[in-house]
C-alpha positions as a printed Julia matrix, in Angstrom:
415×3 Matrix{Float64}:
   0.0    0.0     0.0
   2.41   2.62    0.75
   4.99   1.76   -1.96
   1.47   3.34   -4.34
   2.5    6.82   -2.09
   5.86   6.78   -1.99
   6.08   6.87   -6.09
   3.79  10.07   -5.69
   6.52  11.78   -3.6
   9.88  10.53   -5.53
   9.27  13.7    -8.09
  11.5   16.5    -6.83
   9.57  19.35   -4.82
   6.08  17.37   -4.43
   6.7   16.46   -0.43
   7.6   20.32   -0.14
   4.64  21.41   -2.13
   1.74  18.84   -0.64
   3.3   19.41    2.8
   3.19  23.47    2.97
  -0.01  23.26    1.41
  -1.46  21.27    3.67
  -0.4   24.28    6.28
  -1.87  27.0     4.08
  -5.43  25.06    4.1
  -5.75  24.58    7.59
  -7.49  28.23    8.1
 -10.34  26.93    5.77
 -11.37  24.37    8.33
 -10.84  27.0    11.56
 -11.83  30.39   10.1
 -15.34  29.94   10.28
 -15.62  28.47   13.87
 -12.78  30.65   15.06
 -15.11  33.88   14.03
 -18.35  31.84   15.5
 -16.33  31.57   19.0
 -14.71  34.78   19.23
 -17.88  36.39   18.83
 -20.25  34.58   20.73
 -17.73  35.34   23.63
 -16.57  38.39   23.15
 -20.0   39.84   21.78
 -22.28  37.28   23.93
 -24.07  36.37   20.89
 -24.36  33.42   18.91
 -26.38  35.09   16.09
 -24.58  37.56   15.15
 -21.81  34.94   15.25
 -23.19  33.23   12.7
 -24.08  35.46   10.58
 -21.04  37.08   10.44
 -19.4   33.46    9.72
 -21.69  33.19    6.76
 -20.87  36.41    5.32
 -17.04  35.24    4.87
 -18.36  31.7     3.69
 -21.06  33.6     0.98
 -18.04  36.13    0.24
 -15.44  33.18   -0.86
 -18.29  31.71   -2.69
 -18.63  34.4    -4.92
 -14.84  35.61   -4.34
 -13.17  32.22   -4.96
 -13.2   31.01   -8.18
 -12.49  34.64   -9.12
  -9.56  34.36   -7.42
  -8.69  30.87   -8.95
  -9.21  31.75  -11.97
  -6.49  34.79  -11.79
  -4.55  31.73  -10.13
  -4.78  30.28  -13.76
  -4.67  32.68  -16.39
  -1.69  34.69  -14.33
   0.13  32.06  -12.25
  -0.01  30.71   -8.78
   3.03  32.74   -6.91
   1.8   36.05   -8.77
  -1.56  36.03   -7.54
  -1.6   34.1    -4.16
   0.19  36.53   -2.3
  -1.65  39.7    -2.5
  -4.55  37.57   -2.63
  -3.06  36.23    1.05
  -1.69  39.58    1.99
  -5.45  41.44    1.68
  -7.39  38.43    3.41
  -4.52  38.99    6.71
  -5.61  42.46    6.74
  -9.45  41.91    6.06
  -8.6   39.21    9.25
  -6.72  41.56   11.49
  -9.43  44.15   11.22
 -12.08  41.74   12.15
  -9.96  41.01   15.18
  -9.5   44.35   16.27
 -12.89  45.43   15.35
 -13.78  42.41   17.67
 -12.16  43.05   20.72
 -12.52  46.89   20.58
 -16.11  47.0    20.47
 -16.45  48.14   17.37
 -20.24  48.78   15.12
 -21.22  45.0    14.63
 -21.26  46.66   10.63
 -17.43  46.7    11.01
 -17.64  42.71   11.22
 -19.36  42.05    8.5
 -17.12  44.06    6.27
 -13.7   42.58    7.6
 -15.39  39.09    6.81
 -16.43  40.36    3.63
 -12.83  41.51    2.38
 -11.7   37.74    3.68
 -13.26  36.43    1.12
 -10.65  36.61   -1.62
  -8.68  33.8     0.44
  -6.92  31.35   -1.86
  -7.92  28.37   -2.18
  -4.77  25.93   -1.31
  -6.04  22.58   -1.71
  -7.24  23.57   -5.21
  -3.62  24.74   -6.11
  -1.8   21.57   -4.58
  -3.92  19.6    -6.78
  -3.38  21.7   -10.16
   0.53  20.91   -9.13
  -0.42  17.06   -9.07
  -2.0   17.39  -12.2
   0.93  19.36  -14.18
   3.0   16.78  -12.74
   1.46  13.51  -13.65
  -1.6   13.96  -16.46
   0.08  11.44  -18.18
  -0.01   8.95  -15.66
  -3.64   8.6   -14.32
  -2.61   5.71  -11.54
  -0.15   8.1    -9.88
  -2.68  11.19  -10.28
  -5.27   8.81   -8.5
  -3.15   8.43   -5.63
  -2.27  12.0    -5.17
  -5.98  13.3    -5.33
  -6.56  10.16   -2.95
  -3.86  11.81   -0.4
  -4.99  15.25   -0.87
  -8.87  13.72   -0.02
  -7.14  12.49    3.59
  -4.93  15.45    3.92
  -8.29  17.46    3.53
  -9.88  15.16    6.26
  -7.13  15.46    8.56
  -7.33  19.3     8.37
 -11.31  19.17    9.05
 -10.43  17.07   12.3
  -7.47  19.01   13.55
  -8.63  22.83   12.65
 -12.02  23.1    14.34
  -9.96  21.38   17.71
  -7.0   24.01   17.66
  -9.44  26.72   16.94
 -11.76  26.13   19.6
  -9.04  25.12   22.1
  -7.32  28.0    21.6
 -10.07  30.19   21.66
 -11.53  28.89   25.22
  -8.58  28.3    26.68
  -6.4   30.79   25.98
  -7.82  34.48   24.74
 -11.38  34.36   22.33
  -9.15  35.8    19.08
  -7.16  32.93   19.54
  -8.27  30.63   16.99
  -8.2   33.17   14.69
  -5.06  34.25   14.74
  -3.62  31.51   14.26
  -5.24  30.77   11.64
  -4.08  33.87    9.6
  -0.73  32.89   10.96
  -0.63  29.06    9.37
  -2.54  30.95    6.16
   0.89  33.34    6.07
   3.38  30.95    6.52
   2.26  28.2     4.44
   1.48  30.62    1.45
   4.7   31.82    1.93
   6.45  28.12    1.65
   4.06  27.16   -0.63
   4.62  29.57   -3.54
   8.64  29.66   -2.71
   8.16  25.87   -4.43
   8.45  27.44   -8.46
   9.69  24.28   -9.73
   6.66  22.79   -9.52
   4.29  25.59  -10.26
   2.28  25.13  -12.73
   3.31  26.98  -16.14
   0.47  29.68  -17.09
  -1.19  28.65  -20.55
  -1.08  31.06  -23.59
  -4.77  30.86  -23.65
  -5.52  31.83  -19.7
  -3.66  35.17  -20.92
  -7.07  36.18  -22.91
 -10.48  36.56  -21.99
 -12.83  33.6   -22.23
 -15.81  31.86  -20.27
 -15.25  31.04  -16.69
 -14.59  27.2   -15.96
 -18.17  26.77  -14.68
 -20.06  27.03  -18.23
 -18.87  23.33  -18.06
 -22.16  21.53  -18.11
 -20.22  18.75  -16.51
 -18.94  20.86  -13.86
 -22.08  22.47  -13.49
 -23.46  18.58  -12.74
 -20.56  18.06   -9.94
 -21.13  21.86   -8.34
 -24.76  21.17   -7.67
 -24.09  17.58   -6.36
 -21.23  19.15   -4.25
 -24.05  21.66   -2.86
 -25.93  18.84   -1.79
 -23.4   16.76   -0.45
 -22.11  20.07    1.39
 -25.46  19.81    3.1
 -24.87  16.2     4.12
 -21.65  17.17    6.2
 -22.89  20.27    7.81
 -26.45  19.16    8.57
 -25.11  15.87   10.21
 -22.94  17.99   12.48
 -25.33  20.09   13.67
 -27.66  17.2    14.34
 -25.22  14.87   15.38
 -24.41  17.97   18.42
 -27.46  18.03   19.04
 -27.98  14.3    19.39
 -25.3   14.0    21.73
 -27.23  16.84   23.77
 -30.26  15.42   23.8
 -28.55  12.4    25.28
 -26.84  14.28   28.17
 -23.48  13.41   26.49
 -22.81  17.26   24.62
 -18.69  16.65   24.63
 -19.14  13.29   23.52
 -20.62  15.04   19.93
 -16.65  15.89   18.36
 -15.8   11.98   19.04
 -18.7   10.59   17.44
 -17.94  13.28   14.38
 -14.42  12.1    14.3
 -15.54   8.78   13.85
 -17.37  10.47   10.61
 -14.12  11.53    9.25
 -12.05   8.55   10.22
 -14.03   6.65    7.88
 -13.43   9.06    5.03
 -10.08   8.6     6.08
  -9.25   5.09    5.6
 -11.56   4.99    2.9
  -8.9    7.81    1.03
  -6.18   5.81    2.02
  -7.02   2.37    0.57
  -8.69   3.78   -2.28
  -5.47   5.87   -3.24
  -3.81   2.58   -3.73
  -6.4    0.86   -6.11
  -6.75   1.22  -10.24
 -10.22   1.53  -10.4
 -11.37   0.8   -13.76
 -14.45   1.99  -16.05
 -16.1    4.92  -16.37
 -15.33   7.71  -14.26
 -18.74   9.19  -14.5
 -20.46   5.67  -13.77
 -18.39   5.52  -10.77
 -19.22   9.51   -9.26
 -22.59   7.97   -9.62
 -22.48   5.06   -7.63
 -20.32   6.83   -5.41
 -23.14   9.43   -4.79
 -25.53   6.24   -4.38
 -23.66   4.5    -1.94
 -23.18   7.81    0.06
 -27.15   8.37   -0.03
 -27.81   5.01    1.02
 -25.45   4.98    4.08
 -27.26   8.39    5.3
 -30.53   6.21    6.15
 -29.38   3.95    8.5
 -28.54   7.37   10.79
 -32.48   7.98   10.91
 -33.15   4.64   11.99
 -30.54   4.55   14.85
 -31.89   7.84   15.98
 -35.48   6.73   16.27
 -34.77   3.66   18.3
 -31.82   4.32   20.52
 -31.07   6.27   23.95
 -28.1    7.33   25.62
 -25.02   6.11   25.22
 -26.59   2.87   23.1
 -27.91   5.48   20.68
 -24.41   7.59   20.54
 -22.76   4.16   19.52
 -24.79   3.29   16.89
 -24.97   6.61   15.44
 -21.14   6.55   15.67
 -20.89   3.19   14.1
 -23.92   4.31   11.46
 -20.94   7.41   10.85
 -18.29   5.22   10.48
 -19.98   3.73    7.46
 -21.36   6.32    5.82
 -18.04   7.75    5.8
 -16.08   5.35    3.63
 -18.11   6.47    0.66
 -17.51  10.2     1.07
 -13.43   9.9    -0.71
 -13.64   7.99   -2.57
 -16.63  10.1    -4.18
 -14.89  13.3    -4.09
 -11.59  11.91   -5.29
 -13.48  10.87   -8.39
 -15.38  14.21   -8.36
 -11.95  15.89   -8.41
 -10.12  13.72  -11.31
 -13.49  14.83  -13.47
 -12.99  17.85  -12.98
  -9.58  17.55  -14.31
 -11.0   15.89  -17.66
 -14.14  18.4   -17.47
 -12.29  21.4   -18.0
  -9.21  22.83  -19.86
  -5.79  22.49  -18.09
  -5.62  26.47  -18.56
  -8.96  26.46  -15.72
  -7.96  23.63  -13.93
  -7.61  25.79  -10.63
 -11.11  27.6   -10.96
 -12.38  24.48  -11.85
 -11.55  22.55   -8.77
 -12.24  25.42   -6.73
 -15.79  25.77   -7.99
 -16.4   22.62   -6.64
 -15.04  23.36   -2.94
 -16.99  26.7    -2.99
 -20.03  24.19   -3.7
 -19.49  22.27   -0.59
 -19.07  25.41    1.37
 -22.31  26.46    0.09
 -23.86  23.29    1.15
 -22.31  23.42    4.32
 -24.48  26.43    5.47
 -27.15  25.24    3.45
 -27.48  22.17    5.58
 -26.25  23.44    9.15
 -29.3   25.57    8.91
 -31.83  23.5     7.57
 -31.11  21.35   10.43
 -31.34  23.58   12.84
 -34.5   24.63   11.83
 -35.83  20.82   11.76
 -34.03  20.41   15.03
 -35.7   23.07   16.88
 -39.42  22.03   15.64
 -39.22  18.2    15.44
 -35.81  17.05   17.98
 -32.64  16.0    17.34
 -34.0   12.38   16.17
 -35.89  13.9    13.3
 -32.98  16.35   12.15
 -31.54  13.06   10.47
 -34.49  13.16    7.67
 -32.21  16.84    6.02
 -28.84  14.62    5.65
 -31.0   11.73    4.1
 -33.0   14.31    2.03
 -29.82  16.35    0.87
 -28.26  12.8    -0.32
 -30.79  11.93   -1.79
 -31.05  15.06   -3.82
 -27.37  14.61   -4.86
 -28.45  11.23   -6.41
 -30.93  12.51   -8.31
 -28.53  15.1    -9.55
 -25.64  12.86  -10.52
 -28.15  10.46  -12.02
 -29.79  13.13  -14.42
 -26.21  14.86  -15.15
 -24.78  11.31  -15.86
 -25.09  12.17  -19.98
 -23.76  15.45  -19.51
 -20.72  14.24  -17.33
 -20.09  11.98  -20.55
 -20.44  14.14  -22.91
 -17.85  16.57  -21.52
 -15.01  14.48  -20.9
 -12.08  15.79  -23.0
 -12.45  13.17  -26.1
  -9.32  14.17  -27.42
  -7.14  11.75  -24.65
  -9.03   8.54  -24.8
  -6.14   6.39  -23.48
  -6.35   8.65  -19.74
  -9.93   6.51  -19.04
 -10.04   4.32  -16.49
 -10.37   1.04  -18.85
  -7.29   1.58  -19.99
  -5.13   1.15  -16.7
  -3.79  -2.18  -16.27
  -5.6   -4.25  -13.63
């Protein structure tokens, strides 16, 4: 298994590149839940919180592929530092806005302007691609690591950020995430060997990535799978309340992405074979089917019983999620031009984000009229919904897969 990883990381520059951009994407995971706790404690209210949080997550939706696709048509190095430089400031003014008691207006501007944060995991992956396009095993097993490497920051980023922020000084969390967003830009575009080379046609003005009916097919099943993850962590907290077990909630969640985790890691190591679109599909069916067992656990099990199964139900559900999206992300790569590979990829993360608060507050609506048990139904709904997407898009997924490299599909990998 790891000999499939270690041929990933014998090109020159790729640990150095992965590894500081694993650093740079950690804020993604802690900015939004770093704002949510600073506020609520500093401000003593978990509404405006919130909504401040979703101003910065609507912001990067619309900022974020603009930024990406400046990534593309002028380079990675060129644009990712001012892009960095303007979301630090946009971040320290939200801090000191924060803790000098400033109009609650003032917020929602700072996390406006942090919007145009890069989007690292989208750039570590365009560097995979330049590297190996012409060998589709060894691509597989990169976007399989990057899928864990994503997990691992979405387990380790909310921790440090609440930690911090409750144990030390409410800006904490925060902070350091604009300080890991600094440094690992900063070691992540000092790597220009590997850098992808800017394409003579990203230099003029065309159509942005997402007028890819394909992509357009993955983006809305992405929104919908977005509100999987954030309406099962909102119900799955409140769950765990309703059971007298609150703290136990970030364990069972783990659990969640543990799953996803070893899931990445095996599947990094296989040659799957067939059609890519075919297997998004089944990977969207599999991931809609595991959801329902959650609803079923929840109606029938108390206490600490009920936690386990809904831990185990978790466990599950979550060895379909990377597979899926490690499929998702090597369409994308055949869905749109190598010049808009970048805003491609980062289309479909802004998606997910999208879904996230999508779901988180669909379930909190459910949760507050009908309990925690019946919160369950919006994850199962959501996946469902992302079925039916995938299942109607399946022609157009076809039909936009670049034609002009037929030996990259999947049935032509050895077995």
């Amino acid at each position: 298994m790891l000999s499939s990883y270690r041929q990933i990381f014998a090109a020159p520059g790729t640990l150095a590149f992965s590894s500081s951009g694993f650093i740079a994407r950690l804020p993604i995971s802690m900015t939004g839940i770093g704002i949510v706790t600073m506020l609520a404690v500093l401000r003593g209210s978990f509404g405006l919180a919130g909504a401040v949080s979703a101003v910065v997550a609507l912001s990067a939706a619309v900022l974020g592929p603009q930024v990406s696709r400046l990534v593309d048509r002028y380079g990675q190095r060129r644009v990712t530092l001012p892009a960095t430089a303007a979301t630090l400031l946009a971040a320290g003014a939200l801090l000191l806005c924060a803790r000098f008691d400033a109009p609650a207006w003032t917020l929602f501007v700072c996390g406006a302007g942090m919007g145009v944060m890069p989007s690292a995991g989208s750039m570590v992956r365009a560097r995979w691609a330049y590297l190996y396009s012409a060998e589709p095993p060894k691509l597989h097993t990169a976007y399989s690591f990057e899928a864990v490497v994503d997990e691992v920051c979405f387990i380790v980023g909310p921790i440090l950020s609440i930690g911090l922020a409750t144990a030390v000084f409410p800006e904490a969390g925060l902070l350091l995430a604009g300080v890991f967003l600094g440094v690992g830009v900063l070691l992540f575009t000092a790597q220009r060997r590997t850098e992808p080379p800017v394409h003579p046609a990203a230099h003029h003005r065309g159509s942005s990535a997402i007028t890819s009916a394909g992509l357009q097919v993955l983006v809305l099943t992405f929104v919908a799978t977005g509100a999987i993850f954030g309406s099962v962590e909102v119900v799955t907290v409140a769950f765990a309340k309703a059971q007298g077990h609150t703290s136990v909630s970030s364990l069972v969640l783990a659990v969640y992405a543990l799953g996803s985790c070893l899931a990445g890691v095996v599947f990094g190591t296989l040659k799957p074979k067939g059609s890519m679109p075919v297997r998004f599909l089944a990977g969207v069916a599999v991931m809609a089917a595991s959801m329902v067992p959650l609803v079923l656990v929840a109606s029938t099990l108390r206490g600490t019983a009920g936690l386990a199964g809904i831990g185990a139900a978790l466990f599950l559900a979550g060895l379909s999620i990377s597979p899926t999206l490690i499929t998702a992300m090597a369409l994308v790569e055949r869905l749109v031009p190598a010049a808009q590979l970048t805003e491609g990829m980062t289309w479909t993360t802004t998606g997910l984000a999208l879904g996230v608060a999508l779901g988180s507050s669909a379930a909190g609506w459910v949760v507050d009229a009908a309990g925690a048990a019946a919160g369950y139904w919006v994850p199962v709904a959501a996946a469902g919904f992302a079925a039916l997407v995938a299942l109607a898009g399946l022609s157009r997924l076809r039909g936009g897969l670049v034609p002009s490299e037929p030996e990259l599909t999947e049935s032509s990998l050895p077995g």
